[in-house]
N, C-alpha and C positions, 0 to 999 in steps of 0.2 A: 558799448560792449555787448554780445552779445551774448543770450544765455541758452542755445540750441544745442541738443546732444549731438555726438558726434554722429554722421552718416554714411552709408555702404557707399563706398568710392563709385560716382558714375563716371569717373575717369576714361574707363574700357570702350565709351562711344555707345552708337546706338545700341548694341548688343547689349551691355551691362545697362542701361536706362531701360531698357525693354523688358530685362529681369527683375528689375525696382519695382518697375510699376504692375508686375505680374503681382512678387509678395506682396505689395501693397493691395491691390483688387482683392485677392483669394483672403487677406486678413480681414479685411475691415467688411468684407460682406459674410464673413462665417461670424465676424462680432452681432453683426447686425441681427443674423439669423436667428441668435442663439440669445438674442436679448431684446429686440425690437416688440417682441410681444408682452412686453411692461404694459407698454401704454396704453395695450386694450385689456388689461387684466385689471381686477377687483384692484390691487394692489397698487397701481400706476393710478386708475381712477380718482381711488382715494387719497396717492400722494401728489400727485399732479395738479396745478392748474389748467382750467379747464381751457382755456385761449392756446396757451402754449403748447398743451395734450394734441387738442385738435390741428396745431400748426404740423406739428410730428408727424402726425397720419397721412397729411395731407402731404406730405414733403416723402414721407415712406409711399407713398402711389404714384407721385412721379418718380420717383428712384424704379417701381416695377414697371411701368409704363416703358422706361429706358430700357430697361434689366430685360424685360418681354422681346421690344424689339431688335435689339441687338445680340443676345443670346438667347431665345426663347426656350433650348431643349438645357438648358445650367440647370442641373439639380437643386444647385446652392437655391434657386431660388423660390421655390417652393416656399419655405417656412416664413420667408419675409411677405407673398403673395397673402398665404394663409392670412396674417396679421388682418392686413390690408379689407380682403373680403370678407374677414369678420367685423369689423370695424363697421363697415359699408352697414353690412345687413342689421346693424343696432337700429331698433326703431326710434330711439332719441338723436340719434346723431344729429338731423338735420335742425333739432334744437339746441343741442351744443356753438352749432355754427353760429348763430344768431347769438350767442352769451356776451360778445365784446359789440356795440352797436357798430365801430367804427370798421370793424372789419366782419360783419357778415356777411353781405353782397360779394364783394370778393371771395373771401370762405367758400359761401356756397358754389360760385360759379365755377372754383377751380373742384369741391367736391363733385359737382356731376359732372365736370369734362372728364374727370380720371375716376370714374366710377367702375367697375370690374364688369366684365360682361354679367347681365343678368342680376347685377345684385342691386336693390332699393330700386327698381322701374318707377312702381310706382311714385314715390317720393323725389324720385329725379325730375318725375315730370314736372310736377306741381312747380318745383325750386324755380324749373326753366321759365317755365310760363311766368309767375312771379317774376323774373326778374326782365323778362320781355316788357309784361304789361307796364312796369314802374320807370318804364324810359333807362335802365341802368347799361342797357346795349346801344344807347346815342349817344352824339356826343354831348358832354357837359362841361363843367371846371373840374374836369383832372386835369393831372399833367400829363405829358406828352410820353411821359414811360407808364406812365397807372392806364391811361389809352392802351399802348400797345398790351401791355401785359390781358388788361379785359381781351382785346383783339385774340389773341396768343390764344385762350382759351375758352370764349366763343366760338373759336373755329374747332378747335378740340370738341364740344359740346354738341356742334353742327347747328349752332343758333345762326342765325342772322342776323345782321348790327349795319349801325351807319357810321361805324368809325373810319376814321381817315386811314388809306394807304401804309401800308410799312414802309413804301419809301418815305411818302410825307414823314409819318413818325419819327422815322430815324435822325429825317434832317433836322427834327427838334429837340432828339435827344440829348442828353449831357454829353454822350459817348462822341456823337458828330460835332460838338462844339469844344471839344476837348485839349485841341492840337496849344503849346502854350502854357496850359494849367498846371500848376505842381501840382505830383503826384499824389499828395498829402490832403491836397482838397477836392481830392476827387472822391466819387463816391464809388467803392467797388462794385457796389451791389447791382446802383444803377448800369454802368459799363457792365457789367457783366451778363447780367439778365439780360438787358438789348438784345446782344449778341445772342443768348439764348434763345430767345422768342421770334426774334430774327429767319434763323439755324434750325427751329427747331432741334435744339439741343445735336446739332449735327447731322441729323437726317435728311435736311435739304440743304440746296444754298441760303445763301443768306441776301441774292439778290443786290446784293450793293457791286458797284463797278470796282476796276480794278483797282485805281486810287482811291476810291472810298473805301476800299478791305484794308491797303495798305496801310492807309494814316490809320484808321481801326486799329490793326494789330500794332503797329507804331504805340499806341496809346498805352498797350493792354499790356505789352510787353514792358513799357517803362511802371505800368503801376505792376509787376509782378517782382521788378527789379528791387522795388520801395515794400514790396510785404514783404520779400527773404531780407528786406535789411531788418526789419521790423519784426520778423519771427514770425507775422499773422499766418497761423497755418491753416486754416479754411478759408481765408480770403487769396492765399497760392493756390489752393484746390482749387477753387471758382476760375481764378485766369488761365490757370493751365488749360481746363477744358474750352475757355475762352479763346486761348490761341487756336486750339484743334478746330473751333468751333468755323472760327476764320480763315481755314485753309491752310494754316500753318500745323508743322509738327516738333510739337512741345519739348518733343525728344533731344531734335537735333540744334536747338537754341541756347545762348545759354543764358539766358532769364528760366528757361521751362527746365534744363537739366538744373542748374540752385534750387527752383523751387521743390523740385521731384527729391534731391538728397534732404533736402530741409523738411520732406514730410516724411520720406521713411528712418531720419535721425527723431523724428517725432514720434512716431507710432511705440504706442507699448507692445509685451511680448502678448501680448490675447488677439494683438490685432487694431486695437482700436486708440483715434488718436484724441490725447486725453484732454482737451480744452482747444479755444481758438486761438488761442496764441499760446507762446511760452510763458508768456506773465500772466497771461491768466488759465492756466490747467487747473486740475483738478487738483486739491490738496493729496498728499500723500495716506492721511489720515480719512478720507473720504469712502462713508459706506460705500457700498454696491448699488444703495438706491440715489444715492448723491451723485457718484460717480457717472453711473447713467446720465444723469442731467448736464454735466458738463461735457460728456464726450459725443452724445447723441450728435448732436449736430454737425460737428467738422467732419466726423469720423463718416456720416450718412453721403457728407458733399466729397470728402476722399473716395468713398466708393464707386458713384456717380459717376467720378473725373477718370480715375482708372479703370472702371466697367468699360467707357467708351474709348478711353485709347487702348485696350486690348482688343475689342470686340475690331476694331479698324482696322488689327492688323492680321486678322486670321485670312488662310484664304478663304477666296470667292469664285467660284466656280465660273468659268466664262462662255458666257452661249453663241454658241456654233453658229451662231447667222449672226452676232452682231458684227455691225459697220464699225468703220472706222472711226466714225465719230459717236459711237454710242455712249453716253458717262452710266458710270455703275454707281446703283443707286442702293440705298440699304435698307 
């Protein structure tokens, strides 16, 4: 049974999915706007865990990192940038990063890839170098997704590394050994990220051949089938932008149109969608400072997902000398 509010009929086709995911983008990034600045305030510091604080920020920089490229002149997003750059310029930050042992290296690496122009130079340096010198840009015993994802953001960072190929990568990943697997034992995040790190979140190819996209989205489209049965509403956000990511549009499928009514049957009226699943939301009874903890996250990856299928479908202006075969790049 399932326990998902009712949702605006995307019945009406592409037009009416297009308008979903409009209200959904322009909600959940004016939530963001208007509250994302907890986490770097006295208040968030002091009610926040410091691991998960810093996860937030760091997940709020890629959100503008997207948000920059794809729509750079959005007003909207100023106030979320704002956060971001203040955050950066904390002379502690780079010791917050180091608080959990198990995840500093990572932390730090992805803090100085999406570091704001000009902000902590110096302290990026030092991070970089640090993690050159310690061998953590070679290869070791990761797995073959904790590989790419370093990959992903060493090259954001403009380090240099001896990791294996993203093609190599991929062929080790869970996503390429997937074909077979119930959906139930797959891991979304893994599948998902791939494809992101891949894609760079949609800004290039993704490099893989024709049949390797296909069975790809094959995979990604049956785990999004298994979250709308399952209500997970930030793991639909994650595949949706995963199908986009893959060449496919989310719009016109119908795993990506269930997903897309099952998060704006989600979303509260402020805009923001209130936990990662339906069983697990935020209580009713939930402060303003609670609430925030529950919703931050789905509500950050909803924005993400429909910041980039909007930003895909504005037009693009087309240059007068391009060839025939020229691809338009973003």
């Amino acid at each position: 049974m399932t326990t998902r509010t009712s949702a605006p009929d995307t019945s009406g086709g592409t037009a009416a999915a297009e308008e979903t995911v409009a209200i959904l983008s322009t909600g959940t990034r004016r939530w963001l706007g208007l509250h994302a600045g907890r986490l770097d305030s006295p208040a968030g510091r002091a009610e926040l865990p410091v691991t998960p604080r810093v996860k937030a920020l760091l997940q709020l920089a890629l959100l503008c990192r997207c948000w920059r490229k794809a729509t750079p002149d959005d007003p909207a997003l100023e106030p979320v940038r704002a956060v971001v750059e203040h955050a950066w310029r904390q002379p502690d930050f780079p010791r917050l990063l180091a608080h959990s042992p198990g995840s500093a290296r990572p932390f730090a690496l992805v803090w100085a890839a999406l570091a704001p122009d000009a902000a902590a130079c110096g302290a990026r340096r030092e991070v970089l170098e640090r993690l050159a010198a310690d061998g953590y840009l070679t290869p070791r015993r990761k797995s073959p997704y904790l590989h790419l994802g370093t990959r992903f953001y060493a090259e954001l960072a403009g380090l240099g590394h001896e990791l294996a190929s993203y093609e190599e990568l991929y062929a080790d990943s869970v996503l390429a050994r997937a074909d077979g697997v119930p959906a139930a034992e797959l891991d979304v995040c893994q599948v998902t990220d791939t494809v992101f790190y891949l894609s760079d979140y949609g800004f290039r190819a993704t490099g893989l051949d024709t049949r390797a996209r296909q069975r790809a989205l094959r995979v990604v489209e049956r785990l999004t089938d298994h979250c709308v049965r399952e209500d997970a509403w930030e793991y639909a956000a994650k595949l949706l932008l995963a199908q986009h990511c893959l060449g496919s549009d989310p719009l016109r499928t119908p795993s990506g149109t269930a997903a897309l009514g099952m998060l704006a049957g989600a979303a509260s009226p402020d805009g923001s969608i209130p936990g990662k699943t339906a069983r697990g939301r935020a209580p009713a009874s939930a402060t303003p400072q609670v609430y925030f903890r529950w919703a931050y996250q789905p509500t950050l990856v909803t924005a993400l997902t429909t910041l980039l299928l909007t930003a895909d479908r504005r037009p693009h202006p087309v240059p007068t000398t391009a060839s025939p075969t020229a691809r338009r790049t973003r």
